[in-house]
C-alpha positions as CSV (number, residue, x, y, z in Angstrom):
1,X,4.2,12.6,7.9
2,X,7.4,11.4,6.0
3,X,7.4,8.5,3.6
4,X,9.7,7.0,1.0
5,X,9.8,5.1,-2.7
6,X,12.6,4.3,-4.2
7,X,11.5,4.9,-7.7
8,X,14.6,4.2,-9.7
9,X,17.1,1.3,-8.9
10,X,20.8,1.1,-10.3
11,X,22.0,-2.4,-12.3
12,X,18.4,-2.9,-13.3
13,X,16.2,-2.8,-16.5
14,X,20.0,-3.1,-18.6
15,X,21.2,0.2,-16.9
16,X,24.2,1.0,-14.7
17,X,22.4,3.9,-12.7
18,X,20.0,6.6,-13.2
19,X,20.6,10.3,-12.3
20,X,19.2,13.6,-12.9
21,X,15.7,13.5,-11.8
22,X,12.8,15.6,-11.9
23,X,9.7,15.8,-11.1
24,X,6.2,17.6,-11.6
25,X,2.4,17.3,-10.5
26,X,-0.2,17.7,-14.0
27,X,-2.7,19.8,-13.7
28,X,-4.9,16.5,-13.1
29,X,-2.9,15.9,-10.4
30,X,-0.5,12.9,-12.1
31,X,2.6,12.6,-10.6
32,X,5.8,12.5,-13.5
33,X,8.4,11.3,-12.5
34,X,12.2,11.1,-14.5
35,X,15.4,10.8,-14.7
36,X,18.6,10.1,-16.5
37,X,18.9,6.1,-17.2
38,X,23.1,6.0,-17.5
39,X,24.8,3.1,-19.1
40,X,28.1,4.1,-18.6
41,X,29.6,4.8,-14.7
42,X,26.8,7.6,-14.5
43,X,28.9,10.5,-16.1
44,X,27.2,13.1,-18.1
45,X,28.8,11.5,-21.5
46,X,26.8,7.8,-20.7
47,X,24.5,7.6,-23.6
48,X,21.4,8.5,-21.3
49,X,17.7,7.6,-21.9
50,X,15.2,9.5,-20.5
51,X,12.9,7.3,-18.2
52,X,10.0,7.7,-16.1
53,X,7.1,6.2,-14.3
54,X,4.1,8.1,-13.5
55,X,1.7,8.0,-10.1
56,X,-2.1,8.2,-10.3
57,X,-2.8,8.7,-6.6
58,X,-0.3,11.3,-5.0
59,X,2.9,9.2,-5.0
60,X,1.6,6.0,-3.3
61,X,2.0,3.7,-6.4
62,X,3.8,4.1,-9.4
63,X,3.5,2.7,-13.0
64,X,6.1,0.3,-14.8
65,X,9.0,2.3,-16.2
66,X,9.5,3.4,-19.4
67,X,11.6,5.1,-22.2
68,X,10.0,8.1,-23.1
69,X,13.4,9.8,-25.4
70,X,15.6,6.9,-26.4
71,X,19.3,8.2,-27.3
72,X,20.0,6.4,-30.3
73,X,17.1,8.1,-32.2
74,X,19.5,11.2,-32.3
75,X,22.8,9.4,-32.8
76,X,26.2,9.6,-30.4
77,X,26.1,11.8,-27.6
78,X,23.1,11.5,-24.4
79,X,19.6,12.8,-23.5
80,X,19.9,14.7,-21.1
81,X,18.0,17.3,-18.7
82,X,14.1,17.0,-19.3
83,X,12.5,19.6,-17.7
84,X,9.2,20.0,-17.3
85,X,6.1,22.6,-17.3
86,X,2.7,22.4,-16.5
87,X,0.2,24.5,-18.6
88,X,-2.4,25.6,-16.6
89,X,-4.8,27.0,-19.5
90,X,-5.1,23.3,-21.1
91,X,-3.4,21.2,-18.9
92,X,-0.5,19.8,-21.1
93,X,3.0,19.1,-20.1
94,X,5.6,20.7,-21.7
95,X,9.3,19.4,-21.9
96,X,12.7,20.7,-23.3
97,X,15.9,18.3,-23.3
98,X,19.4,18.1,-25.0
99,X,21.1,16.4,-26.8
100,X,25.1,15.7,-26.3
101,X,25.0,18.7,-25.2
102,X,24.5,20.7,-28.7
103,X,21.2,20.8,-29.5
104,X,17.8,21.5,-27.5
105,X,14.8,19.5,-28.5
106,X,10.8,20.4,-27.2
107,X,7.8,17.7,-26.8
108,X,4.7,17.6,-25.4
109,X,2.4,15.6,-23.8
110,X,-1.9,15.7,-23.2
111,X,-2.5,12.7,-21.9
112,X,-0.4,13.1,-17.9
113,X,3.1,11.8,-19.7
114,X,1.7,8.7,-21.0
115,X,2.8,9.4,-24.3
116,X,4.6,12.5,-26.1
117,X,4.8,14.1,-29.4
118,X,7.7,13.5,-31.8
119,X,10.7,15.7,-30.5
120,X,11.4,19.2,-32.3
121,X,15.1,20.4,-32.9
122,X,14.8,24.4,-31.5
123,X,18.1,25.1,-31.3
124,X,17.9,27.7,-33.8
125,X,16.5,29.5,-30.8
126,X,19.8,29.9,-28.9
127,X,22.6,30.7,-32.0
128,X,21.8,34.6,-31.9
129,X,23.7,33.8,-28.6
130,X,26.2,33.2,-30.0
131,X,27.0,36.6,-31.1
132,X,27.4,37.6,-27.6
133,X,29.0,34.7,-26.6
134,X,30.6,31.3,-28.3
135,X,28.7,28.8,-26.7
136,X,29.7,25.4,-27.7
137,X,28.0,23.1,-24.4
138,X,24.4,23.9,-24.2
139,X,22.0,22.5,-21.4
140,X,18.8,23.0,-20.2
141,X,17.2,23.4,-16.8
142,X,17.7,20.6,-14.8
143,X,14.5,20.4,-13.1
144,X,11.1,21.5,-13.6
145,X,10.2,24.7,-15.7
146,X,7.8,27.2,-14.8
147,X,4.6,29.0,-16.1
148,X,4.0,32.1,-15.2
149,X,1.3,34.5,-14.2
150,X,0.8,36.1,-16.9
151,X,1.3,32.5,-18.7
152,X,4.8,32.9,-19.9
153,X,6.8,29.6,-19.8
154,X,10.5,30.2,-18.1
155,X,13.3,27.5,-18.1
156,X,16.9,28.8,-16.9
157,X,19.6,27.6,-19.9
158,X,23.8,27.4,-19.5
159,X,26.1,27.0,-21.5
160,X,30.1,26.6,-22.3
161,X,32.5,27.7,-24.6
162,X,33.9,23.8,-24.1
163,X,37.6,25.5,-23.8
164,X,37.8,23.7,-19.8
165,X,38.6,20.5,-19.2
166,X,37.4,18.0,-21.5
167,X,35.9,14.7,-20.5
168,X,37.6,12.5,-23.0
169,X,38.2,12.6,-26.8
170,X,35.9,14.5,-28.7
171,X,33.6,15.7,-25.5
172,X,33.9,19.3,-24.8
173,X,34.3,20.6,-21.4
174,X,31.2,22.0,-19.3
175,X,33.7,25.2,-18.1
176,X,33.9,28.2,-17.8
177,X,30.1,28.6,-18.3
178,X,27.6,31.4,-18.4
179,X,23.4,31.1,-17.2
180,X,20.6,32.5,-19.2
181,X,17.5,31.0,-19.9
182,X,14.6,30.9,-22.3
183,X,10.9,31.7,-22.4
184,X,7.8,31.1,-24.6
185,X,4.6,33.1,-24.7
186,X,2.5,30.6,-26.5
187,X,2.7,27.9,-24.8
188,X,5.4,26.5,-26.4
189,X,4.6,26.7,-29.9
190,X,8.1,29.0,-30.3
191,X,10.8,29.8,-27.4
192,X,12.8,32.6,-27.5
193,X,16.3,33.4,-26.1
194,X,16.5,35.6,-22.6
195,X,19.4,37.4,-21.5
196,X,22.5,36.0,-20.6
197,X,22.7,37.4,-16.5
198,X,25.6,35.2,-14.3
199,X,28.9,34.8,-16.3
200,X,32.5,33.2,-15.2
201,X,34.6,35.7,-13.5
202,X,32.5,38.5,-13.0
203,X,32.5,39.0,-8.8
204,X,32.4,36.1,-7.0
205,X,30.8,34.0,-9.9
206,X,32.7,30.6,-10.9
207,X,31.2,28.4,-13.4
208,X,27.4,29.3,-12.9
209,X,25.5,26.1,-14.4
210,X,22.7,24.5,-13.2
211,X,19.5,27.4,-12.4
212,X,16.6,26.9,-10.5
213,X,13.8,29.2,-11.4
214,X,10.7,30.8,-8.7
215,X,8.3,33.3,-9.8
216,X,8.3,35.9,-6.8
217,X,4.8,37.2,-5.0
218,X,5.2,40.4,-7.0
219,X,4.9,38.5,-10.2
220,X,9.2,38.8,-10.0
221,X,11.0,36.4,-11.2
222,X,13.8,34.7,-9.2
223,X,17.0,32.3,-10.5
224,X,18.3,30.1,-8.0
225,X,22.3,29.4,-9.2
226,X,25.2,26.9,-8.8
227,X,28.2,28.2,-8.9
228,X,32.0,26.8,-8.1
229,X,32.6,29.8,-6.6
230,X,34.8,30.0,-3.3
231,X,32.0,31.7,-1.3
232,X,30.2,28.5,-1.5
233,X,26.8,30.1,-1.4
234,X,24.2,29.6,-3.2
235,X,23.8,33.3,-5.6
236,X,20.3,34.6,-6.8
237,X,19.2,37.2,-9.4
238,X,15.7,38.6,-10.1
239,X,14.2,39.7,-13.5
240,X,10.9,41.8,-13.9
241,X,9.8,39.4,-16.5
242,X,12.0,36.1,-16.7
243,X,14.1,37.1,-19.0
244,X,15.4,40.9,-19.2
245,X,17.3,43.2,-16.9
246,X,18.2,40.6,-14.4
247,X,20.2,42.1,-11.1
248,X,23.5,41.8,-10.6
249,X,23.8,37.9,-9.1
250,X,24.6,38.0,-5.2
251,X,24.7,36.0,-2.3
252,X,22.5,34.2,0.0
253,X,24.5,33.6,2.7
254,X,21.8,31.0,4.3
255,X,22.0,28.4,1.3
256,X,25.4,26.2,1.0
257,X,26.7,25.6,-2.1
258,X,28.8,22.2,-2.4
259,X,28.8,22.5,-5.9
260,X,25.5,20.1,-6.7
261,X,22.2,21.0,-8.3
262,X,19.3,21.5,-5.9
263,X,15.3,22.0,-6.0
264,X,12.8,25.5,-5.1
265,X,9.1,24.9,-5.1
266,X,6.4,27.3,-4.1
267,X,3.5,25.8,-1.8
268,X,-0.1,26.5,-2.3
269,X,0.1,28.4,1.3
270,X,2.5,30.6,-0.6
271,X,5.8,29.5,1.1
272,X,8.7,28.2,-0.6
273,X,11.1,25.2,0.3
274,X,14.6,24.8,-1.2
275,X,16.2,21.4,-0.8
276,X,19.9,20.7,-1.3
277,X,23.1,19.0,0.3
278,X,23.4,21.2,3.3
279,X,27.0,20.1,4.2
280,X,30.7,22.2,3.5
281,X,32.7,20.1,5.3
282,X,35.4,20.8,2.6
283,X,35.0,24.6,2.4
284,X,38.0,25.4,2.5
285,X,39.6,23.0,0.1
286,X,39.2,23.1,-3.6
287,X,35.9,23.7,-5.5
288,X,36.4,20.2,-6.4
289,X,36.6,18.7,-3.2
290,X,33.8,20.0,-2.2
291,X,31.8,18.9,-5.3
292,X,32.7,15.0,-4.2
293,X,31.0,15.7,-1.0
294,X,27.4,15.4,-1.7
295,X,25.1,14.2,1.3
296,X,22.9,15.7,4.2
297,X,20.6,16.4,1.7
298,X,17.8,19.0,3.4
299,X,14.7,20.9,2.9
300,X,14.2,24.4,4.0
301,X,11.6,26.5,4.1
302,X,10.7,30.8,3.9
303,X,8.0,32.1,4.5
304,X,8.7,35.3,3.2
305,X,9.7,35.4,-0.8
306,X,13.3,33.8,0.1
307,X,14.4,36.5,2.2
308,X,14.7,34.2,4.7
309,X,14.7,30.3,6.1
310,X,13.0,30.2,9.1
311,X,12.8,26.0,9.4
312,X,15.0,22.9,7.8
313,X,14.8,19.6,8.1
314,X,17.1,16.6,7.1
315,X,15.8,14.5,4.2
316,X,19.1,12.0,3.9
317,X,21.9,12.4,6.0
318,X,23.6,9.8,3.8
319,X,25.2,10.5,0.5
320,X,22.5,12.1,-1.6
321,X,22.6,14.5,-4.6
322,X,20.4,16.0,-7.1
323,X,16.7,16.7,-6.4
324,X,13.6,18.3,-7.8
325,X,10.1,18.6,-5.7
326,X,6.6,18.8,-6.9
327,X,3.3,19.1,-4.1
328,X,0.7,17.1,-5.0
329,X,-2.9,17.6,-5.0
330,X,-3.0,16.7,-1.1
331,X,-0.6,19.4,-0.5
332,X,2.6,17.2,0.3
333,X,5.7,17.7,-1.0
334,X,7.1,15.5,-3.3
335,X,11.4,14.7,-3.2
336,X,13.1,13.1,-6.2
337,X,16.8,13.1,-5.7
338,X,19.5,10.9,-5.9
339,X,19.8,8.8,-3.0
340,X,23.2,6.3,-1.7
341,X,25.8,5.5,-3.6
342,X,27.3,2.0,-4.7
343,X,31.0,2.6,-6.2
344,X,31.8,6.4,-6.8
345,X,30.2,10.0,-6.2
346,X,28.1,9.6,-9.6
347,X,27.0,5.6,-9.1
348,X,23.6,6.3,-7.9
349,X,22.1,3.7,-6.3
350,X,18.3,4.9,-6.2
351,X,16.1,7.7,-7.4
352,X,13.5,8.1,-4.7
353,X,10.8,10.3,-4.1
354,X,10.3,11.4,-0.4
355,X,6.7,12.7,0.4
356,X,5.9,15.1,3.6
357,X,4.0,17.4,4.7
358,X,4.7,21.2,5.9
359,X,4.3,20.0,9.6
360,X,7.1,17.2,9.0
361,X,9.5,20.6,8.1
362,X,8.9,22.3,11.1
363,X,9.3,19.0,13.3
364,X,5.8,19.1,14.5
């Protein structure tokens, strides 16, 4: 089976358009899900809420919007990334987000996202970093966060020294860039920093950013990584633990990169899907180029620990960009992602949420 909902609609509720979404099943089976409400032309300087609406029955219905981390309660600059974790042990969510790009803030919710605890500045977390590298951009996930085994949170982190580009007066530039993350062994009372393990210009690595994160069979953990670099493949490294002696980053020749973010989920049957815009039509043009040409966007699924992808199938061939997927409690997969476009590569028109089932993937 294969449905749709848009869930998010652009020039509506005083927004332009929303981006960035994400998405994640509670452990009572709620549906969250976010993303970015932009005022602006739906860059990443807009002065961004954070909205969301929430489903009670598997995606079929939704709740009215609302703001759950309104910008101006931190002053200039946008909220931005919420990604989310489900604790198993007590069934809380648990959230990290920034702000303008400097500072990283935790929340929480117990009641299935209908409400959230006052914010908490942790960025204190992530200045020993700074000793081994000047970050000035900071930015977590997108996406959702995971928990662990063993219990551990894990949410992949990058950051900039903001000496690219900039993207007008006073913003700081989002390249050259480095990926690390951060974890937190009581349920995220306290994080702490993990090692810094995909940097600019080492190999084939350009501008590592936005991580996706996959705990392995083995109890492994896997990061999932956008690069800009002119391989235009998606690169992967695996820690013991989530966040210490990561492998050196390589290649996986069977995911395209067009420079975008893009979505991993385990199943409960133990497989995993990855979801992204399958499409290089540009390849051999600039990194650039081939960031503008986000659509096709495609799941694809392994059924052995991302070694390989056996079976793909086409979510929207239109223009389509960043995604996230939860299952939910009847064992479909749940899409957000970014879907059409009105006037531009970033004006989103919807945020929908696809739902289907294993057999839709395999075209059965």
């Amino acid at each position: 089976m294969f449905d749709k909902t848009h869930l998010f609609e652009a020039r509506t509720a005083g927004y332009s358009t929303y981006r960035v979404p994400g998405i994640l099943t509670t452990e009572s089976g709620v549906l969250i899900g976010s993303a970015e409400a932009r005022r602006g032309k739906g860059g990443d300087w807009d002065g961004n809420d954070v909205v969301m609406r929430r489903s009670d029955d598997g995606g079929k219905s939704w709740d009215e919007m609302k703001v759950v981390v309104p910008c101006e309660t931190y002053g200039p600059g946008p909220i931005s990334n919420f990604a989310m974790i489900s604790d198993r042990s007590d069934g809380h969510v648990h959230a990290l987000f920034c702000h303008s790009y400097a500072r990283v803030f935790s929340t929480r919710s117990d009641d299935d996202g209908a409400s959230w605890s006052e914010p908490l500045d942790v960025t204190a977390t992530f200045e020993p970093w700074r000793e081994d590298y000047s970050w000035k951009v900071i930015a977590t996930g997108p996406g959702h966060g995971i928990q662990l085994k063993s219990g551990r949170y894990v949410i992949p982190i990058w950051m900039s020294d903001g000496s690219g580009k900039e993207f007008g007066p006073g913003k700081l530039g989002h390249r050259p860039s480095v990926v690390a993350g951060t974890y937190s062994d009581d349920n995220g009372t306290t994080w702490k920093r993990a090692d810094i393990l995909c940097r600019d210009g080492v190999g084939d690595v350009v501008n590592p950013s936005e991580t996706l994160p996959l705990e392995l069979e083995d109890g492994r953990v896997l990061f999932n990584i956008r690069t800009e670099s002119l391989r235009h493949r998606r690169f992967v490294s695996i820690s013991p633990d989530g966040a210490t002696g990561w492998s050196e980053p390589r290649v996986d020749e069977d995911l395209l990169e067009p420079v975008c973010m893009a979505s991993i989920l385990r199943l409960s049957d133990g497989s995993v899907v990855f979801a992204n815009c399958d499409v290089l039509e540009h390849e051999f043009t600039s990194p650039e180029r081939v960031a503008h040409d986000r659509k096709n966007l495609t799941v694809k699924r392994s059924t052995d620990d991302c070694e390989t992808w056996t079976s793909s199938r086409v979510i929207e061939p239109g223009p389509s960009s960043y995604s996230d997927m939860a299952q939910n409690q009847e064992g479909l997969v749940c899409c957000i992602y970014e879907d059409q476009k009105i006037d531009g590569q970033y004006d989103t028109r919807y945020v929908t949420v696809s739902r289907f089932d294993v057999d839709w993937i395999l075209g059965s």
